[in-house]
N, C-alpha and C positions, 0 to 999 in steps of 0.2 A: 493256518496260512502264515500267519507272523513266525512260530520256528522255523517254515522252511528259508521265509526271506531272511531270517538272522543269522541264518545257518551258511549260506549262500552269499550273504552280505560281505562288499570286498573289504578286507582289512585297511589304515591308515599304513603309507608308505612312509615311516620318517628317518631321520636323519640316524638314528641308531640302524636301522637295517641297511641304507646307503653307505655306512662307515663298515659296516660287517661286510657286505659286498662286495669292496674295493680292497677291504686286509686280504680278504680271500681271495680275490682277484689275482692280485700282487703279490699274496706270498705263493700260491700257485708258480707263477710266472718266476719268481727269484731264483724259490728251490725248484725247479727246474733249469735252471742257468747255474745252479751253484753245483750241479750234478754234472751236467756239459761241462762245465769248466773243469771238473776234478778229472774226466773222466778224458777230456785235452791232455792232462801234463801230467797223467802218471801209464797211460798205455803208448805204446810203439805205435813211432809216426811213420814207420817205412823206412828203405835202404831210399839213400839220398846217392846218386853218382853223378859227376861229371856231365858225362856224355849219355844220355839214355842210347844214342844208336850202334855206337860202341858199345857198349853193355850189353846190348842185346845180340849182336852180332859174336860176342866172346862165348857166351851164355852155355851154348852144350860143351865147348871144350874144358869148360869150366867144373861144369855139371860131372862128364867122365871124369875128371882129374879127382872132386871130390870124393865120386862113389868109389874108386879105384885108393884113395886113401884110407877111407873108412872101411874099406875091404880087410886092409893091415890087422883091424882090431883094436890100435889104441887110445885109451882112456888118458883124461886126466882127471885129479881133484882139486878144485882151485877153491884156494883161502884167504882172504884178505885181513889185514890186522892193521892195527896203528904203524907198524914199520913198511909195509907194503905186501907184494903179493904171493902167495907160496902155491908151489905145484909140485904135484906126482904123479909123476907116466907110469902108467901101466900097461902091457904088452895082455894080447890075445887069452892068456893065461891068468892072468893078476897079478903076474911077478911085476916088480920095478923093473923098471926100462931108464936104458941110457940113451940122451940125444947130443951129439956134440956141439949145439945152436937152439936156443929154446927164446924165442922173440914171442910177445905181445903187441896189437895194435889195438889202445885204447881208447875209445870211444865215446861219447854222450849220443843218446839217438839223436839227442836235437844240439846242433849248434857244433863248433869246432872249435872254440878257445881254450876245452881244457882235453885235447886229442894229445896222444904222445904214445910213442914206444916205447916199451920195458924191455930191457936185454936179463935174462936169466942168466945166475949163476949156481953149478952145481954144486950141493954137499953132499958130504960124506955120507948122512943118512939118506943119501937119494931123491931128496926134494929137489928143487929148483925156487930161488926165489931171488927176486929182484925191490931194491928199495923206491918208496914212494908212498907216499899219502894219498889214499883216494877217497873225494868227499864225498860227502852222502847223497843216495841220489842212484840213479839207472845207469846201468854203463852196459858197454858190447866190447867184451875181450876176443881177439882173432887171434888165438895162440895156434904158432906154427914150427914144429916140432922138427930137425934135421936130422941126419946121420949122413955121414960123407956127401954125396951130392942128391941124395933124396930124401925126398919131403915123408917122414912115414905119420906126422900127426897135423891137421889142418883144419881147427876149426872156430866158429866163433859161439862165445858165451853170452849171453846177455844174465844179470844180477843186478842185484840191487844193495849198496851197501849204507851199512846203517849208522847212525848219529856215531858208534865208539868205535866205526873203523870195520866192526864183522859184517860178512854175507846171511842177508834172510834168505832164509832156503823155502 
């Protein structure tokens, strides 16, 4: 009978198990918040517009105009460096393509202070690239591609560029 009540007998509650309790409590609770919070400021927070009712009222002519571009076929491959940003169009085929207007609207998903247009310049080798420094961090490029009065490339990129200036792919 005394094994079983010794066996059964409640242990002393002290201040080392109430100390173990409360770290585990609270690191619980931390790394859980330290994971929400990572998990805040490196994923996409949404398209932000103006006007949501406008927006939504533009939306399918938007929507055709898009599938009707990307009907065309055209690619780009976009590069980012310490001088800024480089492109090559490509056509349905793979060949380089020419556009006589090649605009960028550059973006942060979150915030607007560091928003700006890139205007493209062509060279010789068929790239397009426009100067500027983009810092590290998430960006949404809306590159929209011309030839005489149509739009034949319209789309936007999201990237991520890294501490020396290149794209993690």
């Amino acid at each position: 009978m005394q094994m079983i009540r010794a066996i059964f007998q409640p242990k002393e509650f002290t201040g080392k198990h109430m100390l173990g309790t409360m770290v585990a409590f609270f690191g619980v609770i931390i790394t859980v918040n330290l994971i929400m919070a990572r998990f805040a400021v490196t994923t996409w927070s949404g398209l932000v517009v103006p006007n949501t009712y406008v927006a939504s009222q533009e939306f399918n002519s938007r929507a055709a105009e898009s599938r009707a571009i990307a009907a065309l076929g055209y690619r780009i491959d976009l590069e980012s460096g310490a001088d800024g940003l480089s492109i090559v169009l490509t056509d349905a085929d793979g060949e380089t393509a020419f556009a006589d207007n090649l605009v960028a609207q550059l973006r942060r998903p979150v915030g607007e202070d560091q928003d700006r247009e890139l205007i493209f310049t062509r060279y010789p080798d068929g790239s397009y690239r426009a100067p500027g420094e983009l810092l590290e961090g998430e960006w949404i490029a809306t590159v929209t591609a011309t030839r005489g009065d149509e739009t034949i490339y319209k789309r936007g990129h999201r990237f991520h560029v890294r501490a020396d200036g290149s794209l993690r792919r």
